[in-house]
Each structure stands twice: as structure tokens, then as C-alpha cells.
N, C-alpha and C positions, 0 to 999 in steps of 0.2 A: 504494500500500500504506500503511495507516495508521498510525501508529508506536506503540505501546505505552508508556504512562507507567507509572512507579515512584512509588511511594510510602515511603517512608521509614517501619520497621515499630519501634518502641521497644522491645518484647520481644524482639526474634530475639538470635538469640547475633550477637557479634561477631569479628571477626576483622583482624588485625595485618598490616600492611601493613607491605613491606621497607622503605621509603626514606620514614614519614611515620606519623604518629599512629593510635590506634588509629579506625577506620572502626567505624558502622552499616552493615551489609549490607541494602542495597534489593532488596524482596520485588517479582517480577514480580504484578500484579494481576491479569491477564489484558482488563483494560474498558480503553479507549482512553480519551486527556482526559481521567482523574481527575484530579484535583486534588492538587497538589504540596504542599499546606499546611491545616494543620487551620485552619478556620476560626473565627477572633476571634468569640467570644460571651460573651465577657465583661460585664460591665457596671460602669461606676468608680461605685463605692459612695458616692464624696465627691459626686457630678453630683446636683442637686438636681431633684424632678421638677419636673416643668411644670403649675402649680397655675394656676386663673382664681379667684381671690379678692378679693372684694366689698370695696370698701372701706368699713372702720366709719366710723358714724356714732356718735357718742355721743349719749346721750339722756339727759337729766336730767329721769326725772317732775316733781320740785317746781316748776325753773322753768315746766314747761309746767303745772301745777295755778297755780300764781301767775299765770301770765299769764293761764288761764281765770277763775282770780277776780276781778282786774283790767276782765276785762271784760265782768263779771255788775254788780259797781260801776258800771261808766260809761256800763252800758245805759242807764239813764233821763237821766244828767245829761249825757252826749255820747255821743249814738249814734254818731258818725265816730268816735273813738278805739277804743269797743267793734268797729266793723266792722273796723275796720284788724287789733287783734286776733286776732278771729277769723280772718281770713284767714290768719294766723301760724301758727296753732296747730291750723290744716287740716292735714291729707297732703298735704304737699309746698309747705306754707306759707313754708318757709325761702326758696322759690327767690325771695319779693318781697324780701326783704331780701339775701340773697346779692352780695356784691358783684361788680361787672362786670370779669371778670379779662380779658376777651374785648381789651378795649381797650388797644393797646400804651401802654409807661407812657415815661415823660417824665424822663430822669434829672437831677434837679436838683442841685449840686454847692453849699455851704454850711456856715456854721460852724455849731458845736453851739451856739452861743449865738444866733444870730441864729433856727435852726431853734427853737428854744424861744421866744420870742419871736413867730414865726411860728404856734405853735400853739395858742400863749395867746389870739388875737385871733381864731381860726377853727376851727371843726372841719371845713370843705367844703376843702380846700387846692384839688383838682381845680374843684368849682364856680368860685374865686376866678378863677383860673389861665382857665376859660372864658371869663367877664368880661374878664379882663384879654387876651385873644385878639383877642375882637369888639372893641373899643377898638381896640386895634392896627390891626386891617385896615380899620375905618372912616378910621383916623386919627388919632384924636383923642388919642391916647397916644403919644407919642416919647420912646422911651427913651434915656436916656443908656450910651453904653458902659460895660459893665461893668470896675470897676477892678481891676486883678489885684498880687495881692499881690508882691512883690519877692522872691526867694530870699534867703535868708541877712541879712534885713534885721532877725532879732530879733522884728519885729510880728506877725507868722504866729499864727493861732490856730487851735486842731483842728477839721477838718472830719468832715464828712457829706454823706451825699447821701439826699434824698427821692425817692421814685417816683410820684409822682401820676401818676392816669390820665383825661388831660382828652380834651375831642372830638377824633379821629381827624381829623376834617373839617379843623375850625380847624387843628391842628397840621400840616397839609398845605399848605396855604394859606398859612401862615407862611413852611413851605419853599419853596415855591411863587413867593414874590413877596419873596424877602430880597436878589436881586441888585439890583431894581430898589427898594426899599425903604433899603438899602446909600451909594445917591447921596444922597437927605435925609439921613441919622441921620449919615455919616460911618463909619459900622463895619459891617461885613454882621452883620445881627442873624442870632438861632438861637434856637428856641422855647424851650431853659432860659430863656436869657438873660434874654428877654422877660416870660418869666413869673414871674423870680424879678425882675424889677426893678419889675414890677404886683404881684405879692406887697408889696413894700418901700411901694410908692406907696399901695398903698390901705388899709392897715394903718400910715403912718405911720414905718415902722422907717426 
């Protein structure tokens, strides 16, 4: 036999129970398995919808007029610079210049002086850093352990850290061959290391 559920009816009159508060009176429904609870249809007003929006590009005609006239100029007197150009200033010209975010980045650890210094001599930091890679694995570059500054010694100067994002490849490679690399140099090298001490070397600092 199937049991009959109640519903709880918000309009009926009420009625005063001896030993306990006043009660709703449950209305028989006569349909079996109705549902004991109104159901939640609400919707929270603060819940932001679910949007797929494009992200802006900004566009600045004049640069892109400039550039176009740039390389109406350097048509006859250097075609390569006018092609390069145009390629620019194509749909979807940005993606030759766009930088390679693709490539994990290299976190270099450095003072705010020395990094100034470092940027004064080059604008490729990554290019540098590749050179100073290939060097290393050939061999022909031993770097000297990095000297670490003393705590509480007074000489401490503000730091920073650079991101360059040099060859995947090489910086593998580095990893790759630093225990056995570790017995020559005396100190298990690590690609900052290396590459800020071929920074230091090839620029002088």
C-alpha cells in the first residue's frame, strides 16, 4: 500500500497544540510522493552571468598611418625595411613581432644597479644569455661561483630579479649536465647562475 504524503498548506487556519507551539495543519493531497518542499528557484542577483568576451585589442590608426608612410618612404631607398613593414601592418601582422611568451622564463636574481648596467650594454638580455649557454656547454666559459652576499654585513644592496626567456633546449642541457659539470667548476652550476655570470663576462661588468 503506498503511503500518502503531506504537504504543508501556508493558508489553512491553524491550530494550538496542548503541550507545544502553535502548528500548521498538513493538508492530505490525495497524489502519492509529492514533494515535501517548495522548490528553490530563486536566483542570487549578486552571481555574475557567464559572458565569453573577446579580449580588446587596442588600435591606434596614426601609429598604423605612420608606419604605412614609413614604408611608402623606404620603398625605393630599402625595399627590406618597407617589406618588413608591410608585413606589420597586415591582419595579423603583430603576430611577427609579438613576443614568445611560449618559452619558460629564466628567473635571474640581481641588484638594481648592476641590472641597469646590464641594460645599458644590450637590449637582447635572452639573445646574450643564449650565447653565453652555447659557450658553457662547449666549454669554453667557466664560471666562477657566484659570491653571495653576507647577512647583516651593512654591504647589501637592493635587489631585483629579470625574466628573460632564453632557448628551452640550452636551458635543459645546462640542467642536464651541472652534476657532472659541478666536479671542474667546484660549485654545481644553475642556469641563472651561468647566465648572469656570461651577462657580467661579456659586457664587462
Amino acid at each position: 500500500m503506498a503511503l500518502r504524503n503531506t504537504v504543508w498548506h501556508s493558508g489553512h487556519s491553524t491550530t494550538t497544540h496542548p503541550h507545544g507551539p502553535t502548528h500548521y495543519v498538513m493538508e492530505d493531497t490525495g497524489v502519492t510522493n509529492t514533494p515535501t518542499r517548495r522548490p528553490n528557484t530563486r536566483t542570487d542577483p549578486r552571481r555574475p552571468t557567464k559572458e565569453h568576451r573577446m579580449p580588446r585589442r587596442p588600435y591606434n590608426p596614426k601609429i598604423h598611418a605612420d608606419l604605412t608612410t614609413a614604408a611608402s618612404l623606404l620603398r625605393d631607398t630599402n625595399p627590406d625595411l618597407a617589406t618588413s613593414i608591410d608585413k606589420v601592418t597586415a591582419p595579423g601582422g603583430w603576430e611577427h613581432i609579438r613576443p614568445d611568451t611560449t618559452r619558460p622564463n629564466v628567473p635571474i636574481r640581481l641588484t638594481t644597479a648592476l641590472k641597469a648596467q646590464i641594460e645599458e650594454r644590450t637590449t637582447d638580455i635572452a639573445g646574450d644569455i643564449n650565447e653565453g649557454l652555447t659557450e658553457y656547454l662547449a666549454g669554453r666559459f667557466n664560471p666562477d661561483a657566484p659570491v653571495r652576499a653576507r647577512r647583516n654585513s651593512g654591504a647589501t644592496e637592493d635587489q631585483t630579479i629579470i625574466t628573460p626567456r632564453p632557448d628551452p633546449e640550452l636551458v635543459q642541457q645546462v640542467k642536464d649536465t651541472a652534476e657532472e659539470r659541478s666536479a671542474s667548476l667546484g660549485w654545481k652550476p644553475n642556469v641563472s647562475a651561468v647566465a648572469l655570470a656570461w651577462l657580467r663576462h661579456k659586457h664587462g661588468i
